[in-house]
N, C-alpha and C positions, 0 to 999 in steps of 0.2 A: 732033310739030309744033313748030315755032319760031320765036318772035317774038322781034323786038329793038325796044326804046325807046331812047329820045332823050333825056339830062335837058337842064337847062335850063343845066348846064355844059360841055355838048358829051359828057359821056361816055354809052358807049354802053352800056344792059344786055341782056341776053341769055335770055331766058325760056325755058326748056323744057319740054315737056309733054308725055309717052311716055302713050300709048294700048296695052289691049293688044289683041290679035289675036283674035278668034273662039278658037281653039286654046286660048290661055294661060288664059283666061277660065274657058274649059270645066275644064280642068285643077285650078284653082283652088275650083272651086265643088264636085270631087271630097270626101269626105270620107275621113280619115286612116286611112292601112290599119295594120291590128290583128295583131300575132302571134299566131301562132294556138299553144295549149298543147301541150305535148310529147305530155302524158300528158292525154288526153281526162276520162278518169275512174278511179277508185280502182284498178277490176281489173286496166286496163292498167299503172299503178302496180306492182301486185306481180307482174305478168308478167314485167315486162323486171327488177325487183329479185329475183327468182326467191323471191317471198314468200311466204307460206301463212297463213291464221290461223287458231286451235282456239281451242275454248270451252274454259273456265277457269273456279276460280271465286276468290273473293277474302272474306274474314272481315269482316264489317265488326259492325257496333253490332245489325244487322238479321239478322245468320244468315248465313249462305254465299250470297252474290251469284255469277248469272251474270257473264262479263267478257269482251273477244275479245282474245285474244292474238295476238301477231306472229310469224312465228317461219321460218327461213328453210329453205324444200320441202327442201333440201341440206345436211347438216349438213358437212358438209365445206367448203362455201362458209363458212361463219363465221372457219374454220380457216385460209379463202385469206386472209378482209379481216383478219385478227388479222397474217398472214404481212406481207400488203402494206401495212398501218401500219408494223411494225417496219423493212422494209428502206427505205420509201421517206419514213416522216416518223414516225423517231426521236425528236424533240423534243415533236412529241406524245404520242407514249407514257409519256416519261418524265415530261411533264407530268398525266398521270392518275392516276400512282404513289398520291400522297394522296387521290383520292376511290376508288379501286378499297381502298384500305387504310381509308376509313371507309366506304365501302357493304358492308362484311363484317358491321357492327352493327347493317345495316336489319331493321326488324322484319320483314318480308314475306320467309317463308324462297324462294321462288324467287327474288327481289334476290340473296339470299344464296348462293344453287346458282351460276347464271349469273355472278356476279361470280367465284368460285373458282374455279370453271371456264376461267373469260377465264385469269386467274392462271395456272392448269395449262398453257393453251396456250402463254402467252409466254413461261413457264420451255422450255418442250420445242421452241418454233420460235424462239427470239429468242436467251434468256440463261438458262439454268437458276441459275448460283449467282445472278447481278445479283437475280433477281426473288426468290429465295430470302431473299437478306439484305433486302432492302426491304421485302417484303411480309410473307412467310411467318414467318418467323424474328418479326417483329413483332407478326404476329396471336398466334403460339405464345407470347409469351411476356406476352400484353393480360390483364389483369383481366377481361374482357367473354370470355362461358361462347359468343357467336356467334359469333365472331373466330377464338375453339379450335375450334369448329367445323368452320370455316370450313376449316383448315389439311389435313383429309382428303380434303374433297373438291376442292383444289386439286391434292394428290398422286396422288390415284386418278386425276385428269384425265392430271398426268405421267406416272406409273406405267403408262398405256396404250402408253405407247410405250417400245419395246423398249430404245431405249438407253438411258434413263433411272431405269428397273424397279431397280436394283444403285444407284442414287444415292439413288431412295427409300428402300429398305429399312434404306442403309448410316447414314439419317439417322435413321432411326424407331430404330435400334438405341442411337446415340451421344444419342438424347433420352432413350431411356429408363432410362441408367444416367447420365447427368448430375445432378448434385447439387441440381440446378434444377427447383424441384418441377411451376414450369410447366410444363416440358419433360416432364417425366414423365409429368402428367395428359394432354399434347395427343398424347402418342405412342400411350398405351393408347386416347386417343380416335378417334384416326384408324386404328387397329385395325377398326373399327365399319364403316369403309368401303374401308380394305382388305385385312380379314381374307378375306375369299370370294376375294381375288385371291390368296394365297399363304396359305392357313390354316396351316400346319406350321409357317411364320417368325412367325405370328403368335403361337402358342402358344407359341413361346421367348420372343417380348417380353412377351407374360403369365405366364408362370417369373419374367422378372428383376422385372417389376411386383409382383404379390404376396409377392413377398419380402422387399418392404421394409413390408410388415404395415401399409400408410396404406388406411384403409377408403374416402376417395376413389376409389382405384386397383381395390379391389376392385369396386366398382358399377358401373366402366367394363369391367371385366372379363365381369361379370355378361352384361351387355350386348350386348360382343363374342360371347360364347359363343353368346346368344341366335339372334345374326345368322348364325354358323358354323351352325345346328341349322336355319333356317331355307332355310339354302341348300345343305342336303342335304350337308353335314360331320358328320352325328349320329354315322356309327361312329369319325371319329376322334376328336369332342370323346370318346363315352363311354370311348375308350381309353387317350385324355390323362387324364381324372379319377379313372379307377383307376389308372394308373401315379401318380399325382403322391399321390393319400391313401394306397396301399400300401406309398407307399416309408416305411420307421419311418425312415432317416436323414436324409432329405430335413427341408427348413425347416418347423419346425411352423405359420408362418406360411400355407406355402403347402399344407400338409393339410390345414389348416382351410380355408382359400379352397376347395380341392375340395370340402370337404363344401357349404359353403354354395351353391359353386354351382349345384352337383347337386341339391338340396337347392330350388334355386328356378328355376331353367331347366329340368330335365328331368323331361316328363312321361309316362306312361305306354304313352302314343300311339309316344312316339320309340324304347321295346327290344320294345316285342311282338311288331314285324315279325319279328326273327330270335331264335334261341339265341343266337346269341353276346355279340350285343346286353344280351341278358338276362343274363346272365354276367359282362359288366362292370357291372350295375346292381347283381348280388350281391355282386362285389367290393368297391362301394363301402359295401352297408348290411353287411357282415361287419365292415368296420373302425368305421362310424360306429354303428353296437349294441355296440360290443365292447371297443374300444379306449381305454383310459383315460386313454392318454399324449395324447390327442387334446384339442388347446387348446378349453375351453368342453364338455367331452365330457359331460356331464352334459345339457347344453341343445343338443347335437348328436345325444346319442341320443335326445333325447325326441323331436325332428323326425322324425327318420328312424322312428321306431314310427308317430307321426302320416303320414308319407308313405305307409309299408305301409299302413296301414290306410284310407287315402285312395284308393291306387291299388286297393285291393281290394273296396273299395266302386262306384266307378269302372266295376271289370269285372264286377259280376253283372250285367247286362243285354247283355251284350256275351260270346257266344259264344267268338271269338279272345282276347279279352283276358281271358277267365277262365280258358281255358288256357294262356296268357302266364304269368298271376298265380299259377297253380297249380303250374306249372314253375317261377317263381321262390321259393316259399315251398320245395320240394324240395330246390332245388338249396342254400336259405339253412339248410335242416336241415341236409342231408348234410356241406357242408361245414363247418359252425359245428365251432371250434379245439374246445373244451371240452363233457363233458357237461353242462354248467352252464349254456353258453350255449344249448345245445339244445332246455334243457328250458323256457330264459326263451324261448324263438320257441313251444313249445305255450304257454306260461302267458296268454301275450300274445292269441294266437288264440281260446283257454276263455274270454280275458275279454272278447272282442270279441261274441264267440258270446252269450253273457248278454244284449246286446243288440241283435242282430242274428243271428240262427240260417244266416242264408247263409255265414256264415264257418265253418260246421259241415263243410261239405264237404272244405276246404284243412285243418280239422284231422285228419278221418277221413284224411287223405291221409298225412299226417305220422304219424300214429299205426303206420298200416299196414305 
């Protein structure tokens, strides 16, 4: 509707005044429409993110808490979004470089798997040496004992993939004769996790490690062997420990490392299964009772009497294992170099006998 006025100067004004319509009205008095959410609720969330969660638990001040973990149905998909960061937003990756490089020091060891991990993958889809020298090379040579850690299960992660298998190794070889002690420690370390993946090359990086007589190197060793015995490598470790204390020219360094490790790794559970087994467990108590040239062999043969006498105690309630023990005490007569030493394997069993009469049997044995 429009009105015009009249002033009292002749000019005209012009007033307007819009109405609206039924329709518009209606329209207006509508209320604002609302987007509606992608993802209605949590499930549908990890449906279409191809998500899963497992219970977990977490250490805290209180004891082992419940926790729900994230974790994605497809391990392989981790593997895509690790692939599809690197090719499609490079600046981001390269920007994570220093927290991926201090989340190796989180106290919470799955931070610490999971973060290595990542490492492993982007050395193997992205840049093997790039992430190598940035990361890896850095953790290996950190003060901080998670960091070293850290650097195995980055590798075992490369290591799974075939092309890369001969880059690991070639690395773990050139740390472990480097003059760089870290490098030393982190190579025998990452032995721990991937000795079970190529035992035979592990047991040559633990040759060149124990040879350099640094009783760090040997506890790592200790360790490694543990793992090898664990993952069903028993008959090669026991065949490594008798070849490396028999050999008289070999480094006395690393004769002695076989006693001890045998010595604290291997028990009696690991040669009863077979003879032959037991044969190399003879081999190693003939040198460590006998052998004088043997570095500390004073306090190397006292163990190994202690061991026997341990493992023989061990087996009187166990049927197999006393005939294990009784085949090994035979086989420790028969062959012992000297009558001297022969008579020191009865002296020993007469004196156990005095206080325990079950050892009576293994010496009638002997005797016979």
């Amino acid at each position: 509707m429009a009105k015009a006025d009249i002033s009292k100067e002749g000019e005209r004004t012009v007033k307007i005044t819009i109405s609206l319509d039924g329709e518009t009205a209606q329209a207006e008095e509508q209320p604002e429409l609302s987007i509606k959410p992608i993802f209605v609720d949590e499930a549908r969330l990890f449906e279409v993110a191809n998500l899963v969660t497992v219970t977990g638990e977490r250490n805290t001040e209180h004891g082992a808490t419940a926790v729900r973990l994230i974790e994605f149905r497809d391990e392989t998909q981790r593997q895509k979004i690790i692939h599809m960061l690197g090719e499609s937003f490079q600046q981001v990756v390269e920007q994570l470089i220093p927290y991926l490089y201090l989340l190796a020091a989180h106290p919470k060891a799955v931070v610490r798997r999971r973060v290595a991990e990542a490492v492993g993958e982007l050395m193997c889809e992205l840049d093997f040496i790039h992430y190598k020298e940035t990361i890896v090379i850095p953790w290996a040579l950190s003060d901080n004992i998670y960091m070293n850690s850290s650097v195995g299960l980055a590798l075992e992660a490369a290591a799974q993939d075939p092309r890369y298998a001969d880059n690991v190794k070639a690395l773990l070889k050139h740390w472990v004769t480097s003059p760089n002690r870290s490098f030393n420690w982190t190579a025998v370390a990452s032995c721990v996790q991937l000795g079970p993946l190529w035992p035979e090359e592990a047991f040559e990086l633990l040759e060149r490690a124990l040879k350099r007589d640094q009783l760090d190197l040997l506890i790592l060793a200790i360790l490694v062997v543990r793992r090898l015995c664990q993952e069903g490598h028993i008959d090669l470790v026991l065949a490594q420990l008798s070849q490396w204390i028999g050999d008289r020219n070999a480094s006395p360094s690393l004769r002695r490392g076989a006693a001890l490790i045998f010595l604290e790794v291997i028990g009696l559970g690991h040669v009863a299964v077979d003879g032959h087994l037991i044969d190399y467990a003879v081999d190693v108590f003939l040198v460590g009772l006998s052998d004088r040239k043997l570095v500390n062999s004073g306090v190397i043969r006292s163990a190994m009497l202690e061991k026997l006498k341990g493992w023989a105690e061990e087996s009187f309630d166990d049927p197999e294992k006393q005939a294990a023990m009784e085949t090994l005490f035979t086989r420790l007569h028969v062959r012992a170099e000297t009558q001297r030493d022969k008579k020191r394997i009865l002296f020993h069993l007469q004196r156990w006998c005095q206080k325990d009469d079950r050892f009576a049997q293994i010496a009638r044995g002997l005797i016979q």
